[in-house]
Each structure stands twice: as structure tokens, then as C-alpha cells.
C-alpha positions as CSV (number, residue, x, y, z in Angstrom):
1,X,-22.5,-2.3,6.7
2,X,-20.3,-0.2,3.8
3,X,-17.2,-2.0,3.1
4,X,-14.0,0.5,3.1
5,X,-12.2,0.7,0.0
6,X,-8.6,0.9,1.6
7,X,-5.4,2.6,0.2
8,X,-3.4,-0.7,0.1
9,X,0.5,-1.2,1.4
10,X,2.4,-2.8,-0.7
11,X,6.1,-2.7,1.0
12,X,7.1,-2.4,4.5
13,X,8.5,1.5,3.6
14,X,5.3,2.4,1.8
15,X,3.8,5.3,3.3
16,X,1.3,6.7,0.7
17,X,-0.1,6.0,-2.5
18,X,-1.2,7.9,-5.1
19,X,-4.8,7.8,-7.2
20,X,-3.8,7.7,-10.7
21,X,-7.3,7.5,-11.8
22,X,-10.6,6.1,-10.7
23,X,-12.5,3.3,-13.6
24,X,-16.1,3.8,-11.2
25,X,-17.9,6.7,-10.9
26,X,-19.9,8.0,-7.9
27,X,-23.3,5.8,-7.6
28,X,-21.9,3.1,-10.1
29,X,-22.5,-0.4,-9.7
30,X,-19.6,-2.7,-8.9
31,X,-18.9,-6.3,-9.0
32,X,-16.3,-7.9,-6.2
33,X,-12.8,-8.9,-7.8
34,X,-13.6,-6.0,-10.9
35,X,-10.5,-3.2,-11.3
36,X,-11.8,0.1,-9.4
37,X,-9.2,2.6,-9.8
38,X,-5.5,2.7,-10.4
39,X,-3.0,3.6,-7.9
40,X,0.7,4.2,-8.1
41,X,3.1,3.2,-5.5
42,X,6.3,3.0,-5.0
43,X,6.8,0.1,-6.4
44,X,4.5,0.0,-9.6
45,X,1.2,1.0,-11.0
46,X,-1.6,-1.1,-10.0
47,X,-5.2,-1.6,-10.1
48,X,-7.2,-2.2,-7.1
49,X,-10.3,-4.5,-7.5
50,X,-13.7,-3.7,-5.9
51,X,-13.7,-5.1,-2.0
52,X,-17.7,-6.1,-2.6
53,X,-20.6,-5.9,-4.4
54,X,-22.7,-3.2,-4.5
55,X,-22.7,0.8,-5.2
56,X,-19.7,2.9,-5.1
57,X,-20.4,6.2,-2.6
58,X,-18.1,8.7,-1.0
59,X,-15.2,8.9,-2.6
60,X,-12.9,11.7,-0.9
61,X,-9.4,11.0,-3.2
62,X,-9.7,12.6,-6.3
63,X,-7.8,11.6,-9.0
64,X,-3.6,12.8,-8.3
65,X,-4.6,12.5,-4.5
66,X,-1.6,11.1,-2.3
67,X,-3.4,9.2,0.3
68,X,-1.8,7.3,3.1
69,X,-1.6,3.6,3.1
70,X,-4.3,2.7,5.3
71,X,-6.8,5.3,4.8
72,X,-10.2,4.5,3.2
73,X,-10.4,6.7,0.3
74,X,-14.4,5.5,-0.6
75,X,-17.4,2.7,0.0
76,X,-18.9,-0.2,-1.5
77,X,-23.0,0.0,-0.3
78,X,-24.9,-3.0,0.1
79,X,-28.3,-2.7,-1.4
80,X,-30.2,-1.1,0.7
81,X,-27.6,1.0,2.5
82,X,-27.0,4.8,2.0
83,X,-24.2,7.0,2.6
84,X,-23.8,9.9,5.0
85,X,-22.0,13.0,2.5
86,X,-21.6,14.9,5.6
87,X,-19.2,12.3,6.7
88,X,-16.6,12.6,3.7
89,X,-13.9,14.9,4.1
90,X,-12.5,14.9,0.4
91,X,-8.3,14.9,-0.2
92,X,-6.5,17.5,-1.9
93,X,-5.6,17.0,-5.8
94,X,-3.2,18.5,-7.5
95,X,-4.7,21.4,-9.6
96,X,-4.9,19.7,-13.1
97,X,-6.8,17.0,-11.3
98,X,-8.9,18.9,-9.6
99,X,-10.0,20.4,-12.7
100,X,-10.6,17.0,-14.3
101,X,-13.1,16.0,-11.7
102,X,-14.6,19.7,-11.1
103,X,-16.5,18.0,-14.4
104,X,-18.1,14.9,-13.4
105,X,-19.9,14.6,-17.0
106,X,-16.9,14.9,-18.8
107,X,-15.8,12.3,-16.9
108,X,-18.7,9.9,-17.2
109,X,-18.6,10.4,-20.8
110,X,-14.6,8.9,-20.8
111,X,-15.2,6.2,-19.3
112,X,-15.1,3.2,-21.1
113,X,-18.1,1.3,-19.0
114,X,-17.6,-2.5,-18.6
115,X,-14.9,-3.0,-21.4
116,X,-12.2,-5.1,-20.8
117,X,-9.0,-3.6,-20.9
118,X,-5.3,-3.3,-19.2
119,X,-4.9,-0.1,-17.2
120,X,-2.2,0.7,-19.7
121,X,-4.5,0.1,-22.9
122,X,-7.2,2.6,-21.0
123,X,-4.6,5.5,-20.8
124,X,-3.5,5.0,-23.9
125,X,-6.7,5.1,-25.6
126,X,-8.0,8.3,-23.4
127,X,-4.7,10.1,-24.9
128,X,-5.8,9.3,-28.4
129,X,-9.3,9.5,-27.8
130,X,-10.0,5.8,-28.8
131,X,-13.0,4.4,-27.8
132,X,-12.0,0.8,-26.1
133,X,-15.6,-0.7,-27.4
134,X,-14.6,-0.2,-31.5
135,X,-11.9,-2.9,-30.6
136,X,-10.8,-5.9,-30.5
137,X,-8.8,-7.1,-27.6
138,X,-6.2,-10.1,-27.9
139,X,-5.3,-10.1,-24.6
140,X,-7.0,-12.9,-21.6
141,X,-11.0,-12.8,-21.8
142,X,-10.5,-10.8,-24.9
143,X,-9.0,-7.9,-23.2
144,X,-8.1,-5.0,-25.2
145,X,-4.1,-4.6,-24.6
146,X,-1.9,-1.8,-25.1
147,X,-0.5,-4.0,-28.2
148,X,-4.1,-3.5,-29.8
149,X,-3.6,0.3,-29.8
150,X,-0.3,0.4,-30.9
151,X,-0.8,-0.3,-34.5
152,X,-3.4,2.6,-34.7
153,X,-0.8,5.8,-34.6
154,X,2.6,5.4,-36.9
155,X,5.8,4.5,-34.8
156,X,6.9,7.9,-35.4
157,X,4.1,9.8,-34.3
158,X,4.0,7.9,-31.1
159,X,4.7,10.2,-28.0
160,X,8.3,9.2,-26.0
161,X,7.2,10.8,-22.7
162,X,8.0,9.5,-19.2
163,X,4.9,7.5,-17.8
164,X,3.7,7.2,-14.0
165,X,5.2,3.9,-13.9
166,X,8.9,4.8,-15.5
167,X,8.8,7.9,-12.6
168,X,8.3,5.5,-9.9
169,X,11.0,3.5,-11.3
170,X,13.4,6.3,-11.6
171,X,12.4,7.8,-8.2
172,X,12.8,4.2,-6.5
173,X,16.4,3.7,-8.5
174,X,17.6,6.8,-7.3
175,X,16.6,6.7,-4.2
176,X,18.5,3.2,-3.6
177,X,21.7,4.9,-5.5
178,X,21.6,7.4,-3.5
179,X,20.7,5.7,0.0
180,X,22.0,2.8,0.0
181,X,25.9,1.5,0.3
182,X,26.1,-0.9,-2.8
183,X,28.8,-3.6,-2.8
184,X,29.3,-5.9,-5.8
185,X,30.7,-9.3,-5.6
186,X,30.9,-11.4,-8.8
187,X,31.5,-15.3,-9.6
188,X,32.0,-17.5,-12.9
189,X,30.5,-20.6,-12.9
190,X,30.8,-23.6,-15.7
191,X,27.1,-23.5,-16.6
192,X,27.2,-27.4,-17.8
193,X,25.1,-28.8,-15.0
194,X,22.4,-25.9,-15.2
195,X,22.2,-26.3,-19.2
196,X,21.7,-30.0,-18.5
197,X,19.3,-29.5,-15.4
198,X,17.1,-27.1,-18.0
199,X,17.0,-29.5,-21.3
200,X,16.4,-32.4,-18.7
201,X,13.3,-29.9,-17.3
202,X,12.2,-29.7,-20.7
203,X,11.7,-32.7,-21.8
204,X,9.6,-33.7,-19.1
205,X,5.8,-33.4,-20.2
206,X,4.9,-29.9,-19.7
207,X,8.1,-28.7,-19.4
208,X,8.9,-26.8,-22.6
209,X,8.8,-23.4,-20.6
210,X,11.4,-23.9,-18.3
211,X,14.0,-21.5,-18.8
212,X,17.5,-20.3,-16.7
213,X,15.9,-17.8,-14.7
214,X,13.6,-20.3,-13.2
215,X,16.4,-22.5,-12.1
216,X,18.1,-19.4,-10.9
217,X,15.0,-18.8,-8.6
218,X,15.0,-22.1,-7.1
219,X,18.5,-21.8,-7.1
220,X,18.3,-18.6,-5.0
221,X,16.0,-19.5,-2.9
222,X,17.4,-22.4,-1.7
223,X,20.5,-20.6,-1.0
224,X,18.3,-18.0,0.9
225,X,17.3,-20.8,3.0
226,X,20.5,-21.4,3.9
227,X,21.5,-17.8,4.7
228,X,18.9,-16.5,6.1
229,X,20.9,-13.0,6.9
230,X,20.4,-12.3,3.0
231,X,16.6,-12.7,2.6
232,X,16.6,-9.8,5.1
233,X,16.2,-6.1,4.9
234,X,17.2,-2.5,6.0
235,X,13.9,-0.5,7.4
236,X,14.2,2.3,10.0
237,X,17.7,1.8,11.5
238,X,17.0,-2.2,11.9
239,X,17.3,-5.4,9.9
240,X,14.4,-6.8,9.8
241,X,14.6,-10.9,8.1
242,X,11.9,-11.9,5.9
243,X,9.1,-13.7,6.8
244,X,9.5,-15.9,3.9
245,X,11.6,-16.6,0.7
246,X,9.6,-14.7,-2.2
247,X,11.9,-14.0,-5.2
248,X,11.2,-10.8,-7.1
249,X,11.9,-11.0,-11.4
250,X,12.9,-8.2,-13.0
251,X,10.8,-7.9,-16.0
252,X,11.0,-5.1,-18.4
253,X,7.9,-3.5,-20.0
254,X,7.1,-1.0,-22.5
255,X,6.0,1.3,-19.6
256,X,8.8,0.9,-17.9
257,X,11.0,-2.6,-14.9
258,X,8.4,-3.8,-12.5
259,X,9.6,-6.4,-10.3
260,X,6.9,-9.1,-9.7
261,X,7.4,-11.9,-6.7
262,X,7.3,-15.4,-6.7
263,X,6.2,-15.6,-3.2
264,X,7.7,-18.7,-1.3
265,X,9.5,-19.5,-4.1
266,X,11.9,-22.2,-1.7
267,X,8.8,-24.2,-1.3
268,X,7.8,-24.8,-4.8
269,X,9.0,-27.4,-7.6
270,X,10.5,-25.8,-10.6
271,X,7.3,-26.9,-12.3
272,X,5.2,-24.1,-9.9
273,X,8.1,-21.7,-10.3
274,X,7.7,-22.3,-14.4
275,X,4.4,-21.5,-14.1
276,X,4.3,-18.6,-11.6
277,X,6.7,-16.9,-13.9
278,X,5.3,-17.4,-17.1
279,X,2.1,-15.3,-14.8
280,X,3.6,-12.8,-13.9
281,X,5.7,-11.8,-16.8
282,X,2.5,-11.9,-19.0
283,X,0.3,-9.8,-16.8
284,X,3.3,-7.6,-16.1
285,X,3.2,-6.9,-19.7
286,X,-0.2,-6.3,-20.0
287,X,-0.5,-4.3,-17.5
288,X,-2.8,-6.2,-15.4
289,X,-0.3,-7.0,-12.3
290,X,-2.4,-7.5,-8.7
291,X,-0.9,-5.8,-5.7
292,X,-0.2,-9.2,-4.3
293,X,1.8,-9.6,-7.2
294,X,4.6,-7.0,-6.5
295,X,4.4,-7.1,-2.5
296,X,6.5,-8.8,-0.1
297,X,9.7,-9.4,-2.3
298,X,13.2,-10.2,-0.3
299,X,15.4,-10.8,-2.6
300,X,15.8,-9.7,-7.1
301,X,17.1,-11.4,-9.8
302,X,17.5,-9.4,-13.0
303,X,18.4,-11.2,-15.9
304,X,19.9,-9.6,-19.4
305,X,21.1,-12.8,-20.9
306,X,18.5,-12.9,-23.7
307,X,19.7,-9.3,-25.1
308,X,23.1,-10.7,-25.4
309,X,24.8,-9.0,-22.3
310,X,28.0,-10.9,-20.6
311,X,27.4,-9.4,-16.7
312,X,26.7,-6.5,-15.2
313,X,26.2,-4.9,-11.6
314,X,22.3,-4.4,-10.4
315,X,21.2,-1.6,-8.5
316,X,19.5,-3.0,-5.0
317,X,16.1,-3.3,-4.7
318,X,15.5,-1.6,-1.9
319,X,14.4,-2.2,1.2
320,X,15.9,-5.6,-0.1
321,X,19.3,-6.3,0.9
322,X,20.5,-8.0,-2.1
323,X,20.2,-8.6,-6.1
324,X,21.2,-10.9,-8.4
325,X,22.7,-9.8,-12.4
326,X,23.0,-12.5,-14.9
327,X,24.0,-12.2,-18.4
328,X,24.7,-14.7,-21.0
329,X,26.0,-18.3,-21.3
330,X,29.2,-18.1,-22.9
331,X,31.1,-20.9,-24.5
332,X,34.4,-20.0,-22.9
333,X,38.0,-21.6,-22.9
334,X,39.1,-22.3,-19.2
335,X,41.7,-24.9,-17.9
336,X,40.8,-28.5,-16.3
337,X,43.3,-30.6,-15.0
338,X,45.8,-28.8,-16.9
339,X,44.7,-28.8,-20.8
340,X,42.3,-26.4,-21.9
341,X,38.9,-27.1,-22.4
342,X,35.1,-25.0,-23.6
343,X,32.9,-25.1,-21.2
344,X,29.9,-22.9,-21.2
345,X,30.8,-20.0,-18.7
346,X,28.4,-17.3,-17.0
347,X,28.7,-14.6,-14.5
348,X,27.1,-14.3,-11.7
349,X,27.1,-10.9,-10.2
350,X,25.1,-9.9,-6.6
351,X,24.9,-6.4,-5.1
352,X,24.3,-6.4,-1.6
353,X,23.5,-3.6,0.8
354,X,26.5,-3.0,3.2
355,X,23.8,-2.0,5.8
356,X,22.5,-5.9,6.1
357,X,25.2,-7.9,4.5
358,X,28.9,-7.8,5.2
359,X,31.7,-9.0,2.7
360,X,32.3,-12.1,4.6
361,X,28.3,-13.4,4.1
362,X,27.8,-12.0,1.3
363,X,30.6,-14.2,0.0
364,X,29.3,-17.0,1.7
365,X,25.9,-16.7,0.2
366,X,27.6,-16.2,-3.5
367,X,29.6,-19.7,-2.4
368,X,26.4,-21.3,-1.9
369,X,25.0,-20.2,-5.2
370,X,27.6,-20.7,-7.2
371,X,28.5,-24.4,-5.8
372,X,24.5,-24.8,-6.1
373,X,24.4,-23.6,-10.2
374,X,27.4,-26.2,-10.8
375,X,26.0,-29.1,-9.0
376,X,22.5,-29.1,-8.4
377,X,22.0,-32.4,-7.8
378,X,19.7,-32.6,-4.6
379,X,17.3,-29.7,-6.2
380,X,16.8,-31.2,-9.5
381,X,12.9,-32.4,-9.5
């Protein structure tokens, strides 16, 4: 039987998604597990890997198709099977698309075959009309990142346009400015115990990577274990509480902020969460994230420490009902027992949505949090 190529869902308010571009052309062979074609939801730009092995046959979304999550926009063909063309109905592109693939040769002679290379390096090479083979790659399996392009045009001659990815982001930010009734509350902890809990991680063998934001994330998520109300979310006039505690990280991009998940991040040691991290920032970067990778997130942390930043207030992630802004570590003079003392300070700042969280447990949950980060003696492993 023809395996379905499916238009994934990647968030419970996805409706559609859009073809950004296919890699396969009609009557191409194609490996399980190998990118297919490029979508772009509302969460992030994505590739989506071949279902099976076999022949590629009847697509009907072109590239700029929007395509509801669900539908099957193509095939996979055993060998063997053929494909009924009577039975494809093909999905309206925008004009400039459909113009692109009116020319199927053009097309064929763009792509850039069985090279090895990030969805991001690919656009950028079509723009300059690099061909992907005459390089080198220095990314995983000698992968040709958008890095390796970069150093071929001048800083100055390089184009500052707004990319798929940075319009999802913008649509998605003001969409959750605009929707969704933000309240801020904000806490300053004596970072002592975490400084210590992160050299102690380090030492250990293996261990050289740990860094804050991990021991925020099993921070948070133990804290989401304990207020369960939190790791919830707004979604058709209902809170609906997540199935599980997956932290997303804000990581920032040359493309653009994609938020990658740690999925049951209460579950792991902060060993896994190291690792899982390390992951997803990397292929986040290189613009190789899976759709697993940026699905099922219920709860954000963004941290801006590393550029120097004290605090600041996050915009939600939404449908999540909360995020967490950290800045900096600041040596800072505060009182103890009466004489003043430096202790090494930072903010800790959550938004919450009003719809999901009220004042009274979002306080509670920053209690929790906070008392965890200054004592987190239980969770230390």
C-alpha cells in the first residue's frame, strides 16, 4: 500500500501548515528518515522526513500551499506499486509559486540532489545561486550549514529581509500580545546555592556543560509538578492541563527565536537535561530542528543573561499559560541579619496568562521556584 505523507500538527491550535518548499521531485527515490520538504507552522520552520522507502508520486501541495494539518499532501510507492493521477486533486499556490512549479525542469535543475545540508543553508544557497556540492560542510555528517555560506558574500552585501521563520515569529508574538491578558510577577533570589549546585555539576565527569538554564529547567519543572494549574493551557474557551512537563528554551537564531522542548523534562537528571539542551540548541541553529522537537511545550523559559541583561518581562508562549525571563547574576549588596552583605542576586520574572493562572497561584508557583533556586537541596543529583 502507498504510505501518506501527512501535513503534521505540531500544537494543539495548529490548524494548517504551509509548504515552504519540496527537496523531492515527482518520481524521485526516497529513503525513510531523509528531509522531504519544508513546512512552516506556526511555531517554526521544519523539515519533514520521508514516512518510507520508495518513490515519491502525487503530490497535490505545491510549493506556498496552506494545507490543513491532517491532510496528505503526497505518497511514498513501494516498489512495485503505481499511482492513480486521476485521484489527486492538487491545492492552490499562491501565484509566484505556482509559477515556480508551472516549470518542473527548472526545478529539477535547483535541486541540490543528495547533498547534505540545513534547510536554511539550501535557501540561502538557491538565493545566491550556490551550488551546495562545490562545498564543504562543517556541520554533523559534514553538512553544509548556513555558516559555510556566509563567508561567500561581504557582510555588507548581505540581504536584511524578513525570513519565513522571523514572520511566524512575529505573527505568533503578536498574536499572544494581542490575545492574551499578560500579568507579570517578579522575585529576587540570592543565587548562592544555584552557583554552587552548577560548579558542583561541573566538576562531575562529564559535566563541563551544565550551565543555569539547565538548572532552571529542572528547577521549573519540578515546580510544575507541584502546581500542576501552571503546566496548563488556554485552547477554545477551556484550560486544558498538560499531559506532561516538557519545558520549551528559547533559543535565538540567525533566522529568527524558536522554542525547542525538553519533553518530560521533570523526569530527567540534570545530566539528560545537559544533554537534551546542548541538542536542541545546536540543531536549532543549524537549522535542522525535528517537528518533535518544537511540539508539545507547556511551559518557556527565555534566558538573556549571557548578553548582559538584569530582567525583563517575556511575552507568553501561547497556548502556554506561563514564561519564565532570566537575566544576569549580579553581585549585589542586600542585608542579612542586619549588616550588609554581596551576595550574588538575580531576577526572576514569569508572565502568566490571566485566562489560566490567577495572581494568587501564580504567586504560589513563583514561591515554589524561588524557595527551590535558593535551596535546592533534594534536586541536586
Amino acid at each position: 500500500m502507498p504510505t501518506d505523507v501527512i501535513m503534521p500538527a505540531l500544537g494543539m491550535a495548529q490548524e494548517t501548515g504551509k509548504v515552504v518548499r519540496w527537496h523531492k521531485a515527482e518520481g524521485d527515490a526516497v529513503a525513510k528518515g531523509e528531509p522531504l520538504l519544508e513546512i512552516e507552522t506556526d511555531k517554526v520552520t521544519v523539515d519533514i522526513e520521508a514516512p518510507a522507502d520508495g518513490t515519491l508520486a502525487g503530490i497535490r501541495a505545491p510549493d506556498g500551499a496552506e494545507v490543513p494539518v491532517g491532510e496528505a499532501i503526497a505518497v511514498v510507492l513501494a516498489a512495485g506499486e503505481a499511482f492513480a493521477a486521476t485521484a489527486v486533486t492538487t491545492l492552490a499556490a499562491p501565484a509566484a509559486a505556482a509559477r515556480e512549479v508551472a516549470a518542473p525542469e527548472v526545478a529539477a535543475s535547483a535541486r541540490t540532489g543528495r547533498v547534505l545540508a540545513s534547510p536554511k543553508a539550501r535557501r540561502i544557497a538557491a538565493e545566491r545561486g550556490v551550488d551546495l556540492a562545490s562545498l564543504a560542510g562543517s556541520g554533523p555528517r559534514g553538512a553544509i550549514v548556513a555558516a559555510d555560506l556566509g563567508a561567500l558574500v561581504p557582510a555588507a552585501s548581505r540581504s536584511n529581509g524578513v525570513g519565513s521563520v522571523w514572520r511566524v515569529m512575529a505573527e505568533r508574538t503578536t498574536q499572544s500580545w494581542q490575545t492574551v491578558p499578560h500579568f507579570y510577577l517578579r522575585r529576587e533570589i540570592d543565587a548562592s546555592r544555584l552557583k554552587s549546585w552548577r560548579d558542583a555539576a561541573r566538576a562531575k565527569p562529564g559535566g563541563a556543560d551544565v550551565s543555569i538554564t539547565d538548572l532552571l529547567v529542572k528547577l521549573a519543572a519540578e515546580a510544575l509538578r507541584r502546581h500542576p494549574g501552571v503546566n496548563a493551557s488556554w485552547n477554545a474557551g477551556t484550560i486544558v492541563p498538560g499531559e506532561r512537563i516538557n519545558v520549551s528554551i528559547a533559543v535565538a537564531t540567525d533566522d529568527a527565536l524558536v522554542v525547542p522542548v525538553v519533553h518530560g523534562a521533570d523526569a530527567l537528571d540534570l545530566a539528560a537535561i545537559a544533554a537534551r539542551r546542548k541538542d536542541i540548541v545546536a540543531a536549532s541553529r543549524a537549522g535542522r530542528l525535528r517537528p518533535e522537537d518544537v511540539s508539545g511545550g507547556t511551559f518557556t523559559i527565555s534566558n538573556l543573561g549571557m548578553y548582559g541583561v538584569d530582567s525583563f518581562d517575556a511575552i507568553v508562549n501561547a497556548p502556554q499559560a506561563a514564561i519564565l525571563a532570566v537575566g544576569r547574576i549580579v553581585d549585589r549588596i542586600v542585608p542579612l541579619d542586619g549588616l550588609p552583605v554581596v551576595r550574588p542576586m538575580l531576577t526572576l520574572s514569569v508572565s502568566f496568562d490571566h485566562r489560566v493562572v490567577d495572581g494568587a497561584r501564580g504567586a504560589e508557583f513563583l514561591d515554589t521556584l524561588a524557595s527551590l533556586a535558593e535551596e535546592p537541596a533534594g534536586l541536586v543529583a
